[in-house]
ModelCIF file with pLDDT and N, C-alpha, C, O atoms, coordinates in Angstrom:
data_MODEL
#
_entry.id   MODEL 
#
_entity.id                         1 
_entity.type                       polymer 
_entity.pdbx_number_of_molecules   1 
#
_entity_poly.entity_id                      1 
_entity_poly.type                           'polypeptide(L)' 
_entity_poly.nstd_linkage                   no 
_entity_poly.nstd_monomer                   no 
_entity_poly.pdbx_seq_one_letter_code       
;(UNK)(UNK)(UNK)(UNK)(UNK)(UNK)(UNK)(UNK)(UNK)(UNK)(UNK)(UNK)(UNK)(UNK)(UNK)(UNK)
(UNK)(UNK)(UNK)(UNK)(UNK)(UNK)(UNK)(UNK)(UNK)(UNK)(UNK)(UNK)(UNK)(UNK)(UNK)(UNK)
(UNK)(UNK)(UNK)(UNK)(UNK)(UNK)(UNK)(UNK)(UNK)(UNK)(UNK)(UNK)(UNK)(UNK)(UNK)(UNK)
(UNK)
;
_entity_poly.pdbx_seq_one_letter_code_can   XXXXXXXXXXXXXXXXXXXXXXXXXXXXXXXXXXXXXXXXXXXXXXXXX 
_entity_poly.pdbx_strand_id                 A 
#
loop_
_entity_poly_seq.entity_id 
_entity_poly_seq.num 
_entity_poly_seq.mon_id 
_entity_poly_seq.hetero 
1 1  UNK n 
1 2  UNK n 
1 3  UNK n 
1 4  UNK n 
1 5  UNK n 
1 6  UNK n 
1 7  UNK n 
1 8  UNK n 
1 9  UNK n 
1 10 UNK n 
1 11 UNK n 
1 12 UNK n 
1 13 UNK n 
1 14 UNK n 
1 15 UNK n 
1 16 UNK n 
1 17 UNK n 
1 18 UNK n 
1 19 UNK n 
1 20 UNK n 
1 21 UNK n 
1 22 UNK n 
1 23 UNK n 
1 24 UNK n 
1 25 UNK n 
1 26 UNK n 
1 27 UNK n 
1 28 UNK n 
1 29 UNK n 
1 30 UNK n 
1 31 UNK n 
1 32 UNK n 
1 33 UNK n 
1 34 UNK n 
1 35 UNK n 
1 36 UNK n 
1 37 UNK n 
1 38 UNK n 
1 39 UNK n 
1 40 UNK n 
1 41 UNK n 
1 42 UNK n 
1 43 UNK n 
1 44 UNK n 
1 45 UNK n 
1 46 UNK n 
1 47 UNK n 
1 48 UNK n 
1 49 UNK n 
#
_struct_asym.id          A 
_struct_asym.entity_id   1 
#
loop_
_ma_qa_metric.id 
_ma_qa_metric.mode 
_ma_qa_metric.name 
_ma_qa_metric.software_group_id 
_ma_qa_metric.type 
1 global pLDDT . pLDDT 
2 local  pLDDT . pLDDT 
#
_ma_qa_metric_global.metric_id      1 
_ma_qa_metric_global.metric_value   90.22 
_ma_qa_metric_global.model_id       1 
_ma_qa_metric_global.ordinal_id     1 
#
loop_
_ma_qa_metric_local.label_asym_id 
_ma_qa_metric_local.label_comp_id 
_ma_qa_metric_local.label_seq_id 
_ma_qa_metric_local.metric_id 
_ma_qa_metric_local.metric_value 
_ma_qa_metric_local.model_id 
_ma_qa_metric_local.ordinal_id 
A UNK 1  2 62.00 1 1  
A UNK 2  2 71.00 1 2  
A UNK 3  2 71.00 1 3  
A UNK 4  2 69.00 1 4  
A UNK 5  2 71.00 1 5  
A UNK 6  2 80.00 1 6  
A UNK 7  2 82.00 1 7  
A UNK 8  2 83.00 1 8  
A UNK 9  2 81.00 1 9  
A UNK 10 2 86.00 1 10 
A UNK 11 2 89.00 1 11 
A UNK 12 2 91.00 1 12 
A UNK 13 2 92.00 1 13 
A UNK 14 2 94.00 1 14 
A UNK 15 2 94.00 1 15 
A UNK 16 2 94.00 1 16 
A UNK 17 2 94.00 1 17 
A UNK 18 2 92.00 1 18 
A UNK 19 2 92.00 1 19 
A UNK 20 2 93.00 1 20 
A UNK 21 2 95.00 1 21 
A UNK 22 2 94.00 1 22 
A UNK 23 2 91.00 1 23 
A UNK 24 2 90.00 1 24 
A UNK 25 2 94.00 1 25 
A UNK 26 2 93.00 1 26 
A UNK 27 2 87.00 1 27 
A UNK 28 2 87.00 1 28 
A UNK 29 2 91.00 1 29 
A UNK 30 2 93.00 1 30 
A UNK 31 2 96.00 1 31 
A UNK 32 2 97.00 1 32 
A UNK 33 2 97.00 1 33 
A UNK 34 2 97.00 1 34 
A UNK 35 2 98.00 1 35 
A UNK 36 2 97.00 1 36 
A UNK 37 2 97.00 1 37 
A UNK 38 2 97.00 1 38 
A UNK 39 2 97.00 1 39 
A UNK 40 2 96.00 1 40 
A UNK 41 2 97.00 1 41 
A UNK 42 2 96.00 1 42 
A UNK 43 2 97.00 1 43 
A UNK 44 2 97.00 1 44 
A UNK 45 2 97.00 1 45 
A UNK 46 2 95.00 1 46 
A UNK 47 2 94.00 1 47 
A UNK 48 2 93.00 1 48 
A UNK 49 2 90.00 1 49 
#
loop_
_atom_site.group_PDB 
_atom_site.id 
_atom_site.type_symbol 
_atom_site.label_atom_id 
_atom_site.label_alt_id 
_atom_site.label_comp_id 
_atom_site.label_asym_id 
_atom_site.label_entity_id 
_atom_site.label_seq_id 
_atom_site.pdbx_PDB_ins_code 
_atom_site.Cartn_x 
_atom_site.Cartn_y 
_atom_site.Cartn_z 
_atom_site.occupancy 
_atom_site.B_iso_or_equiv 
_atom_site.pdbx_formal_charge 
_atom_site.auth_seq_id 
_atom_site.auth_comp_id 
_atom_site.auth_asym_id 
_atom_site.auth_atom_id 
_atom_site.pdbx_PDB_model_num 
ATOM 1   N N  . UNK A 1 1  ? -6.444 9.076   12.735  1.00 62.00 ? 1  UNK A N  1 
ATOM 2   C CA . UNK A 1 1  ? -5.107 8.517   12.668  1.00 62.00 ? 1  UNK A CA 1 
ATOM 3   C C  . UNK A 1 1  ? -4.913 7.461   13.757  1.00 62.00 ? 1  UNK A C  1 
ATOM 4   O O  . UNK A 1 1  ? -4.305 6.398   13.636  1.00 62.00 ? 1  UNK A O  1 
ATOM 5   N N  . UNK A 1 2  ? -5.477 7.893   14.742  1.00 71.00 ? 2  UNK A N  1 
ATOM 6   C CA . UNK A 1 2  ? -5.620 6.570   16.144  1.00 71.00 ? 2  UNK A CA 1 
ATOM 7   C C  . UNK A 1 2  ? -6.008 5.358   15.475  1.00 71.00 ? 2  UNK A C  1 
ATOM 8   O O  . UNK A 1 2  ? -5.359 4.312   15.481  1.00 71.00 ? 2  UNK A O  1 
ATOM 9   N N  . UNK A 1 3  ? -7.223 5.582   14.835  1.00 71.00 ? 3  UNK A N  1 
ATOM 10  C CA . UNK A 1 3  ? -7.847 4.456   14.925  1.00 71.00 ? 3  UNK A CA 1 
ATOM 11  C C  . UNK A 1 3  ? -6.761 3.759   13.224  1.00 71.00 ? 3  UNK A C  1 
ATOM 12  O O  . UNK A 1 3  ? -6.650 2.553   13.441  1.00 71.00 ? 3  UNK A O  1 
ATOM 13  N N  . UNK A 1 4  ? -6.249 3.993   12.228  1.00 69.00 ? 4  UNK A N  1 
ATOM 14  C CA . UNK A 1 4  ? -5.712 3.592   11.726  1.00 69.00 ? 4  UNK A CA 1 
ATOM 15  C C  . UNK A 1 4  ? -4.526 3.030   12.512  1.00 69.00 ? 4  UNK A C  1 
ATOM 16  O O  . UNK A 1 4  ? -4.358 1.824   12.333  1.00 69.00 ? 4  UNK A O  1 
ATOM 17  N N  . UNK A 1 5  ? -3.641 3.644   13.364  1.00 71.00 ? 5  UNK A N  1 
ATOM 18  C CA . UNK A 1 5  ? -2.102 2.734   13.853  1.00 71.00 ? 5  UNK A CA 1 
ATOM 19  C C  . UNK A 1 5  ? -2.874 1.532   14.634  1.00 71.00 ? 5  UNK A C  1 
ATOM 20  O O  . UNK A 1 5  ? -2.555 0.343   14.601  1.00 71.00 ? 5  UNK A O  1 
ATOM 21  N N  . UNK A 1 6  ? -4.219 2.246   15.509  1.00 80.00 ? 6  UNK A N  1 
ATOM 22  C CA . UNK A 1 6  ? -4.762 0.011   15.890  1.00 80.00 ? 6  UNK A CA 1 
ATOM 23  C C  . UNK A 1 6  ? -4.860 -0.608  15.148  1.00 80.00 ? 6  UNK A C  1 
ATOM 24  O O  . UNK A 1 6  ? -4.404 -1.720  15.413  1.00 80.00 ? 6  UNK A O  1 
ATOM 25  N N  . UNK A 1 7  ? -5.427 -0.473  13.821  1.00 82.00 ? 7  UNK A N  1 
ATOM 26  C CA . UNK A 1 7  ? -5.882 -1.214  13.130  1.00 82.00 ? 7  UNK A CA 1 
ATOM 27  C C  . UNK A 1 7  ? -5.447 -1.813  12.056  1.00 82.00 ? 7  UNK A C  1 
ATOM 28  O O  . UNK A 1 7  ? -6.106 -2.764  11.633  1.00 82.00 ? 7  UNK A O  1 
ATOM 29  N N  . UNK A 1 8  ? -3.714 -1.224  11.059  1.00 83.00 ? 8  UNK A N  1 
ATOM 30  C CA . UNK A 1 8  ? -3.248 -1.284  10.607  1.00 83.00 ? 8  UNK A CA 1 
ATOM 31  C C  . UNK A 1 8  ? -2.808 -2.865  10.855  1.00 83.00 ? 8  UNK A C  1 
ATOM 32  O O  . UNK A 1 8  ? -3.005 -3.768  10.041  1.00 83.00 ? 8  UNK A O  1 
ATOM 33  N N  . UNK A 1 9  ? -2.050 -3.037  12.395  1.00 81.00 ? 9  UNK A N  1 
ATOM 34  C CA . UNK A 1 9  ? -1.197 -3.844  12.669  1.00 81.00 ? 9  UNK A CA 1 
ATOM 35  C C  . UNK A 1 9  ? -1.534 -5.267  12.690  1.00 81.00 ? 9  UNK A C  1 
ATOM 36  O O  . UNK A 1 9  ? -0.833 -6.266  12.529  1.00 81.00 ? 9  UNK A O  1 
ATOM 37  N N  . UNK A 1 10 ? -3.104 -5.071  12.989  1.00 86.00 ? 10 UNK A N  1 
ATOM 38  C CA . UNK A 1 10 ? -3.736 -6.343  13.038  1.00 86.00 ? 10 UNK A CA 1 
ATOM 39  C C  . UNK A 1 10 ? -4.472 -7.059  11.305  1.00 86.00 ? 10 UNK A C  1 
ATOM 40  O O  . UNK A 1 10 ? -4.815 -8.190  10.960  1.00 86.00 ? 10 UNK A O  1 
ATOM 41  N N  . UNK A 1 11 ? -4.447 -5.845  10.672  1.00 89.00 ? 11 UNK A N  1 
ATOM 42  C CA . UNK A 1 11 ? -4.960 -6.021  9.485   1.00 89.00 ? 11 UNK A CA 1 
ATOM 43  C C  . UNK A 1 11 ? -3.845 -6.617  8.227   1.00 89.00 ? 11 UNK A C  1 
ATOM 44  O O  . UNK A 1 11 ? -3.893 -7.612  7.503   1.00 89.00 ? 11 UNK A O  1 
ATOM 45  N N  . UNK A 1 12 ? -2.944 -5.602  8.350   1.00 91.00 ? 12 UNK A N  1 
ATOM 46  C CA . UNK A 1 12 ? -1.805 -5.703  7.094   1.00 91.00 ? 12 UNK A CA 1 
ATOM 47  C C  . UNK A 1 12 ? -0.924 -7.344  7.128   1.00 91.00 ? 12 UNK A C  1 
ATOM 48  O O  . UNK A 1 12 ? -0.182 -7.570  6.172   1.00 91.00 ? 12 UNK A O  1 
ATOM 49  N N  . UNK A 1 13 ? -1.033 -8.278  8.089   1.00 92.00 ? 13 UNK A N  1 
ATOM 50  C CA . UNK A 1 13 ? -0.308 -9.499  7.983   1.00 92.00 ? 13 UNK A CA 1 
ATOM 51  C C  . UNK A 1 13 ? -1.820 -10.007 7.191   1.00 92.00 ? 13 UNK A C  1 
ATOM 52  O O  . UNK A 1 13 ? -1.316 -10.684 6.295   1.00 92.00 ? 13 UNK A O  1 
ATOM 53  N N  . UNK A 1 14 ? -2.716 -10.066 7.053   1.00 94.00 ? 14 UNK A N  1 
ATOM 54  C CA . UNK A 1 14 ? -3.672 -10.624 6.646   1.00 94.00 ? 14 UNK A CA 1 
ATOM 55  C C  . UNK A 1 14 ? -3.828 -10.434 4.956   1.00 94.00 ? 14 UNK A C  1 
ATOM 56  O O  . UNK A 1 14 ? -4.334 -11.231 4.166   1.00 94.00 ? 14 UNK A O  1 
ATOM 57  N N  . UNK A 1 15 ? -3.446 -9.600  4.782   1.00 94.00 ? 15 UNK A N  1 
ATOM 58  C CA . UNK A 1 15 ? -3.326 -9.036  3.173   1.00 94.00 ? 15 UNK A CA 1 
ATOM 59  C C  . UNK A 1 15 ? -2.474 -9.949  2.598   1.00 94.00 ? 15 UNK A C  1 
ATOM 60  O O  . UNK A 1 15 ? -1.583 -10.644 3.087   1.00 94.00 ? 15 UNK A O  1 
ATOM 61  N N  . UNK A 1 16 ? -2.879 -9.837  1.521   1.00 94.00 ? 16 UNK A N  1 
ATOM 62  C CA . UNK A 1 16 ? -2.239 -10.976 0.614   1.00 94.00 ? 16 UNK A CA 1 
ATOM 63  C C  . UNK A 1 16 ? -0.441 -10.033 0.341   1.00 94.00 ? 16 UNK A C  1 
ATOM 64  O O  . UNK A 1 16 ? -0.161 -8.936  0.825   1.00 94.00 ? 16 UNK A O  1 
ATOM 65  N N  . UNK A 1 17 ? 0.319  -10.741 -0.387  1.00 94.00 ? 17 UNK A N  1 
ATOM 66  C CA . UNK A 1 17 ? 1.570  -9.572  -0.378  1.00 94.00 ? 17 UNK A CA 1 
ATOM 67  C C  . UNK A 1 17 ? 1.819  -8.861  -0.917  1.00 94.00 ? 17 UNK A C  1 
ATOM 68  O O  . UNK A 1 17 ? 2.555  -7.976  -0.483  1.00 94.00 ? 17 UNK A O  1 
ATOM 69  N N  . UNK A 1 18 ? 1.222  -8.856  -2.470  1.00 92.00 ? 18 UNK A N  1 
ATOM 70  C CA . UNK A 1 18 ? 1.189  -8.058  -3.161  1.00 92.00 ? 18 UNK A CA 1 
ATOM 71  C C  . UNK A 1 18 ? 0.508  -6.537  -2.597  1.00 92.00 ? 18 UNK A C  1 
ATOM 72  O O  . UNK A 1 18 ? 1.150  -5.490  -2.674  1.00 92.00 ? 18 UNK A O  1 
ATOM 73  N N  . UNK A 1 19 ? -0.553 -6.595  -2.162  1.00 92.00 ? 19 UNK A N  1 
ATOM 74  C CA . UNK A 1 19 ? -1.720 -5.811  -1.485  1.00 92.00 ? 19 UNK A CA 1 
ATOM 75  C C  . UNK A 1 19 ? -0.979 -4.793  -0.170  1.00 92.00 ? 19 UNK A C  1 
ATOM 76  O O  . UNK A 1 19 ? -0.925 -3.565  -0.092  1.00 92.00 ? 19 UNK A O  1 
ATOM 77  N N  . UNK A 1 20 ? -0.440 -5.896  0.814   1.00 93.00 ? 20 UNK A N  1 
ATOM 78  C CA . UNK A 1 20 ? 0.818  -5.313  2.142   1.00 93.00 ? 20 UNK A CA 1 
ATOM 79  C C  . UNK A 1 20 ? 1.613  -4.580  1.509   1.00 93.00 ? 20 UNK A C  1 
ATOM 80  O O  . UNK A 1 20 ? 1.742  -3.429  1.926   1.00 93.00 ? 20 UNK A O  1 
ATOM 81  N N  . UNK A 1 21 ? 2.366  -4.991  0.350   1.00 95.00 ? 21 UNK A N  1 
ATOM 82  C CA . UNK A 1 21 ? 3.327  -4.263  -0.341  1.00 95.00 ? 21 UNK A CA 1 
ATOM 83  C C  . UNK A 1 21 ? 3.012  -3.079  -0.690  1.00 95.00 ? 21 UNK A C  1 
ATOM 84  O O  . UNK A 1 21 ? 3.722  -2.151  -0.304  1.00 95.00 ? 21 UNK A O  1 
ATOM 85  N N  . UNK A 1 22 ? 1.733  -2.802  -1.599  1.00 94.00 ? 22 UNK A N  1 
ATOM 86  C CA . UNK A 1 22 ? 1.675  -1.374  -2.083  1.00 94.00 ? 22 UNK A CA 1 
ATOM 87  C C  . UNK A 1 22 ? 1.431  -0.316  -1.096  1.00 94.00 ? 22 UNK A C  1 
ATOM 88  O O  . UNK A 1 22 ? 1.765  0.858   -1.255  1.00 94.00 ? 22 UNK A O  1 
ATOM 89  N N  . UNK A 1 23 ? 0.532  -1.032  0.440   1.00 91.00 ? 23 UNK A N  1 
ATOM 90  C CA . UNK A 1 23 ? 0.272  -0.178  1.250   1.00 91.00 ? 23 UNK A CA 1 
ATOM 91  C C  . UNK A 1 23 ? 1.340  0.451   1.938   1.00 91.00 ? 23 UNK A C  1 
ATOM 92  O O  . UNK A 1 23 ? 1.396  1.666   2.131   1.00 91.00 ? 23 UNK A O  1 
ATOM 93  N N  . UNK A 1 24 ? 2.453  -0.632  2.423   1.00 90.00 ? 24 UNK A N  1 
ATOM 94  C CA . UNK A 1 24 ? 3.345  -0.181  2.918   1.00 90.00 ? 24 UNK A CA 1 
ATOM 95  C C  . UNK A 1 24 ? 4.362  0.422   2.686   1.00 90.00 ? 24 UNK A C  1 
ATOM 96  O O  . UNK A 1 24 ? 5.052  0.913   3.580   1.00 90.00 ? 24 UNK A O  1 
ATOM 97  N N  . UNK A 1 25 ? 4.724  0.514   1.040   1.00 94.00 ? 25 UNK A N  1 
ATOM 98  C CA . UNK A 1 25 ? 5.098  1.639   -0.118  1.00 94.00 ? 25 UNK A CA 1 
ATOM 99  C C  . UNK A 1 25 ? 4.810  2.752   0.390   1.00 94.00 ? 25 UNK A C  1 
ATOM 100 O O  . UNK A 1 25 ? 5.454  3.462   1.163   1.00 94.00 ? 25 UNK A O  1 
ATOM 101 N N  . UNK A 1 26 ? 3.338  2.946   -0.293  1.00 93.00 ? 26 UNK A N  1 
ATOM 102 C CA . UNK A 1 26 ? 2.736  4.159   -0.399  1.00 93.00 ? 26 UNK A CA 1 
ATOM 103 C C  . UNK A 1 26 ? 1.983  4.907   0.480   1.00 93.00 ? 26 UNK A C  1 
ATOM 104 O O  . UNK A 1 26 ? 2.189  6.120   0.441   1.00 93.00 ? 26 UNK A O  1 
ATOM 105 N N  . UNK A 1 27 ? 1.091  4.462   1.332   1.00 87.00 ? 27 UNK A N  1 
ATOM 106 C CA . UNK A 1 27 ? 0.424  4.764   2.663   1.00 87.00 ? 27 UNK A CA 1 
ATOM 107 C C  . UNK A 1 27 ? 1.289  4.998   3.797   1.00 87.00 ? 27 UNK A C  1 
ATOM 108 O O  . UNK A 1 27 ? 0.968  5.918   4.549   1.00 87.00 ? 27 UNK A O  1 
ATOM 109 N N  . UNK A 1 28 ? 2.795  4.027   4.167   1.00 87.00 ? 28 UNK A N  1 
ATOM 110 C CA . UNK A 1 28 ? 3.259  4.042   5.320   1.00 87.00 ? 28 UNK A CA 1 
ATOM 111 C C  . UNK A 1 28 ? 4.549  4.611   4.750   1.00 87.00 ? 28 UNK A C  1 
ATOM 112 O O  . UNK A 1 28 ? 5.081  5.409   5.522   1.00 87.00 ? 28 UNK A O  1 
ATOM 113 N N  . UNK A 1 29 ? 5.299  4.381   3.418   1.00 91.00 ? 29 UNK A N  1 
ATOM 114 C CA . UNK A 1 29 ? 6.497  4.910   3.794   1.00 91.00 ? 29 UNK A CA 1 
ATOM 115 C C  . UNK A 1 29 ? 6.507  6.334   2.463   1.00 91.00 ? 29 UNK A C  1 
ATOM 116 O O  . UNK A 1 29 ? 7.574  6.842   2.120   1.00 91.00 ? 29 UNK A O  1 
ATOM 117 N N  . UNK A 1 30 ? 5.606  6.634   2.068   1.00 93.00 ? 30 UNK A N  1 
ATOM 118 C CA . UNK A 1 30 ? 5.301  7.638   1.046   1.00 93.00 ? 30 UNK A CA 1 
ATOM 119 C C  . UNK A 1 30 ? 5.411  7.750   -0.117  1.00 93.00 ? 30 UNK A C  1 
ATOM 120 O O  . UNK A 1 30 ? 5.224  8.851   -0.633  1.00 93.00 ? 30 UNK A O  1 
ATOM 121 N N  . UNK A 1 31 ? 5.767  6.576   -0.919  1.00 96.00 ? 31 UNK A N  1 
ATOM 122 C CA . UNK A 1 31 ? 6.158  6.543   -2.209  1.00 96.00 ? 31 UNK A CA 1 
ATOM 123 C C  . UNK A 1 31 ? 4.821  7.141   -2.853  1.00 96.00 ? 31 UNK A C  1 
ATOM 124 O O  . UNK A 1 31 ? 3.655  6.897   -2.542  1.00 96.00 ? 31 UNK A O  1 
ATOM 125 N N  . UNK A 1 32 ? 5.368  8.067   -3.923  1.00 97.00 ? 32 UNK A N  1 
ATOM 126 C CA . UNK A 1 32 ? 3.901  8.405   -4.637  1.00 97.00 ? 32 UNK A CA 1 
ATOM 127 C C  . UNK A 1 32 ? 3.376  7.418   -5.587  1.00 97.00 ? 32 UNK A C  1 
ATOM 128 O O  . UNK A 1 32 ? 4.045  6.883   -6.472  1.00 97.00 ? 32 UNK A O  1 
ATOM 129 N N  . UNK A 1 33 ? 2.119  7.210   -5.342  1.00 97.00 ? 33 UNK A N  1 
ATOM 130 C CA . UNK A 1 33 ? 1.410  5.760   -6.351  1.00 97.00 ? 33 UNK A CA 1 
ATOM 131 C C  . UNK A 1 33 ? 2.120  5.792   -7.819  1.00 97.00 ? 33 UNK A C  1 
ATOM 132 O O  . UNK A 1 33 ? 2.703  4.763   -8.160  1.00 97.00 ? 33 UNK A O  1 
ATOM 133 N N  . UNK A 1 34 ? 2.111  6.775   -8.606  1.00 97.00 ? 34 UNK A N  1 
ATOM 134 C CA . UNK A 1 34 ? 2.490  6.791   -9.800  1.00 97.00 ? 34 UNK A CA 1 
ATOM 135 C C  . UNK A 1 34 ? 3.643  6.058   -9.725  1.00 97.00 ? 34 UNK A C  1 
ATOM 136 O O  . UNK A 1 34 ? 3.719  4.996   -10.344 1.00 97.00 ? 34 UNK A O  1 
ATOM 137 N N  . UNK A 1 35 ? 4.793  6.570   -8.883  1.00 98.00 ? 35 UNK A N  1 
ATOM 138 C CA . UNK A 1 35 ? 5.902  5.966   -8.661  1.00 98.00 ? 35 UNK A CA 1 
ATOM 139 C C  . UNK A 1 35 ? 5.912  4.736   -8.786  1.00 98.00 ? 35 UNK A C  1 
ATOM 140 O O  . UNK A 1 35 ? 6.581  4.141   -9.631  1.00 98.00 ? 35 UNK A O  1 
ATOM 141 N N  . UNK A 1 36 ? 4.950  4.057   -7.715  1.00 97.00 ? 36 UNK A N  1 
ATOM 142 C CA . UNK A 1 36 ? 4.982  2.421   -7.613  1.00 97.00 ? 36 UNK A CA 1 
ATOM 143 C C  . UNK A 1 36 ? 4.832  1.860   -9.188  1.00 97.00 ? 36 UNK A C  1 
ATOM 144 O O  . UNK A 1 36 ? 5.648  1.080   -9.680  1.00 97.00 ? 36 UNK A O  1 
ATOM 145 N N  . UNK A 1 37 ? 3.490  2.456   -10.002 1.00 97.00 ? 37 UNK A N  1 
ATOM 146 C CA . UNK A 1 37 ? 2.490  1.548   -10.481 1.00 97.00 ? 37 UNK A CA 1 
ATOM 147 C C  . UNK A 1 37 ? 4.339  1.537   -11.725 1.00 97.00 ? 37 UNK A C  1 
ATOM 148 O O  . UNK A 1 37 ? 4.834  0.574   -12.309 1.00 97.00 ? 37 UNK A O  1 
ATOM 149 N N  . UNK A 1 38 ? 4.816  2.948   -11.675 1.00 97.00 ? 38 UNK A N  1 
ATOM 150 C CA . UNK A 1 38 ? 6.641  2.664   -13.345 1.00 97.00 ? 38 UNK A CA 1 
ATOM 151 C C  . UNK A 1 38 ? 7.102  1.849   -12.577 1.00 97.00 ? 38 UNK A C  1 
ATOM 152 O O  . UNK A 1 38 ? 7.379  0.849   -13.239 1.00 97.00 ? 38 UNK A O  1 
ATOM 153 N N  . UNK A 1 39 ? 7.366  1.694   -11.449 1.00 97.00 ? 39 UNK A N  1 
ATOM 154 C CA . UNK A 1 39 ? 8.386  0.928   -10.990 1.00 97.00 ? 39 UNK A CA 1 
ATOM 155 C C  . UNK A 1 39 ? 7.969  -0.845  -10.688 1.00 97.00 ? 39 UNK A C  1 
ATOM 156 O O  . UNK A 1 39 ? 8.781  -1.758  -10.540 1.00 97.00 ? 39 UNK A O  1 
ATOM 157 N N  . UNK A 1 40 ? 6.820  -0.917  -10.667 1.00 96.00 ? 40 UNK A N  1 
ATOM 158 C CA . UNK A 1 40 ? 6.303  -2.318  -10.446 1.00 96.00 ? 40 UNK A CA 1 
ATOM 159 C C  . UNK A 1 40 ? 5.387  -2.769  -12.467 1.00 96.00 ? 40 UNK A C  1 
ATOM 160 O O  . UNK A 1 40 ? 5.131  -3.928  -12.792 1.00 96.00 ? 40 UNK A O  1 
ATOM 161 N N  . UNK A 1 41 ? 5.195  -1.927  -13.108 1.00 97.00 ? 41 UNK A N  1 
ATOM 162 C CA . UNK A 1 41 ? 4.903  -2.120  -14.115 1.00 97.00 ? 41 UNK A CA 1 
ATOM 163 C C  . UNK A 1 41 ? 3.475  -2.534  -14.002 1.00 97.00 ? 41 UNK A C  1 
ATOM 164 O O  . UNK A 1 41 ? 3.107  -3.579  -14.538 1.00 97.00 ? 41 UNK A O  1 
ATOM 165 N N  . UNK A 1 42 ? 2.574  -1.710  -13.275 1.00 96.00 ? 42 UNK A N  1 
ATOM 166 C CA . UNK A 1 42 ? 1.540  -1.385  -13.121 1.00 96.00 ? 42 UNK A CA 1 
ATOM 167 C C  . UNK A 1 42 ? 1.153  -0.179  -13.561 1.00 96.00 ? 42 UNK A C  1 
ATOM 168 O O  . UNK A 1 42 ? 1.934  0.729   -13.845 1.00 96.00 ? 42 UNK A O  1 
ATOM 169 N N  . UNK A 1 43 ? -0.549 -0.103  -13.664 1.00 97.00 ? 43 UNK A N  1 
ATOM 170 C CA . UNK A 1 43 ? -1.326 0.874   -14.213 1.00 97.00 ? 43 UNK A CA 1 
ATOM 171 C C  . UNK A 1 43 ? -1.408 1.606   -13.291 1.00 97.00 ? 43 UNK A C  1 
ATOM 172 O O  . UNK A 1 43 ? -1.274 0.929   -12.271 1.00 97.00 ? 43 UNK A O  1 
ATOM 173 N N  . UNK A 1 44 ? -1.581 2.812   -13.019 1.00 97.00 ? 44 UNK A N  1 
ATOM 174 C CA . UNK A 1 44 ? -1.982 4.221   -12.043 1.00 97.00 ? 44 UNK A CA 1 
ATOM 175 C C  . UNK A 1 44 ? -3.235 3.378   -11.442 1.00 97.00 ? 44 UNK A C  1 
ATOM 176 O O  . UNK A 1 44 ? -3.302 3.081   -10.249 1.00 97.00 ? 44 UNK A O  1 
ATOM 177 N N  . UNK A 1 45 ? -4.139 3.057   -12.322 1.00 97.00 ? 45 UNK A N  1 
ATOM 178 C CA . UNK A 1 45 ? -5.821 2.902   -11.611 1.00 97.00 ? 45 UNK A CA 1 
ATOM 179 C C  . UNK A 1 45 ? -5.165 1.551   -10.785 1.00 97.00 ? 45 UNK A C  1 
ATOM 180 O O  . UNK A 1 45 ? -4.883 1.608   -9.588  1.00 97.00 ? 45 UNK A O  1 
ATOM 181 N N  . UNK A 1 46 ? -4.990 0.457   -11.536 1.00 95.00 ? 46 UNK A N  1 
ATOM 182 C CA . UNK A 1 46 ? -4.320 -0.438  -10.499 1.00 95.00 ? 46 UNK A CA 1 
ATOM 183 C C  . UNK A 1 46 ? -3.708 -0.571  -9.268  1.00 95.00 ? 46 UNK A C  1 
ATOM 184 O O  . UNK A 1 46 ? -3.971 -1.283  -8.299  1.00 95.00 ? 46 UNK A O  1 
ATOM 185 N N  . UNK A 1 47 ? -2.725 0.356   -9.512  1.00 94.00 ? 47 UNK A N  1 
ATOM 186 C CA . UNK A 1 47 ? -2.132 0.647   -7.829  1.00 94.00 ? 47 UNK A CA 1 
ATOM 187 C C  . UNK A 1 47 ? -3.004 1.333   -7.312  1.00 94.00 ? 47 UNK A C  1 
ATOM 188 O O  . UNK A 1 47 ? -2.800 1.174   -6.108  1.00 94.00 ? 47 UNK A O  1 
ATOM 189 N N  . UNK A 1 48 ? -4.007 2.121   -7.445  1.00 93.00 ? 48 UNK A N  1 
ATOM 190 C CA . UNK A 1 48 ? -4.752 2.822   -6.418  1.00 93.00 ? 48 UNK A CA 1 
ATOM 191 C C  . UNK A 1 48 ? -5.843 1.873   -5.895  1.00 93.00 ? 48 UNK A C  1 
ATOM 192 O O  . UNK A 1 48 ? -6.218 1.960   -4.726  1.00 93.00 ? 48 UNK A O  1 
ATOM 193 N N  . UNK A 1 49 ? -6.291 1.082   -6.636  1.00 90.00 ? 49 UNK A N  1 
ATOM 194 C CA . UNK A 1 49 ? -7.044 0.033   -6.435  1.00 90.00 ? 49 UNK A CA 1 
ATOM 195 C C  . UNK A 1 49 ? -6.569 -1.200  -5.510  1.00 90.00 ? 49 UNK A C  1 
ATOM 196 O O  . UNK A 1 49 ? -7.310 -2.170  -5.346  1.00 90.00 ? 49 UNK A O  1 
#
């Protein structure tokens, strides 16, 4: 978990936005993927990808 909060901060402006977006959804603020992929009109495999 250390080494993710260093590395997050320097990484996630670099992501394209679409990409920042799902992480920071689902990885940082907990949305469950399924959630995202109905609500963005994406596939399950997609958002996990």
């Amino acid at each position: 978990m250390t080494q993710l909060q260093t590395c997050l901060p320097r990484i996630l402006p670099k992501l394209s936005d679409d990409d920042r977006h799902i992480i920071e959804m689902c990885d940082l603020n907990g949305l469950p993927q399924l959630d995202y992929a109905q609500k963005y009109g994406l596939t399950l495999a997609a958002t996990k990808a």
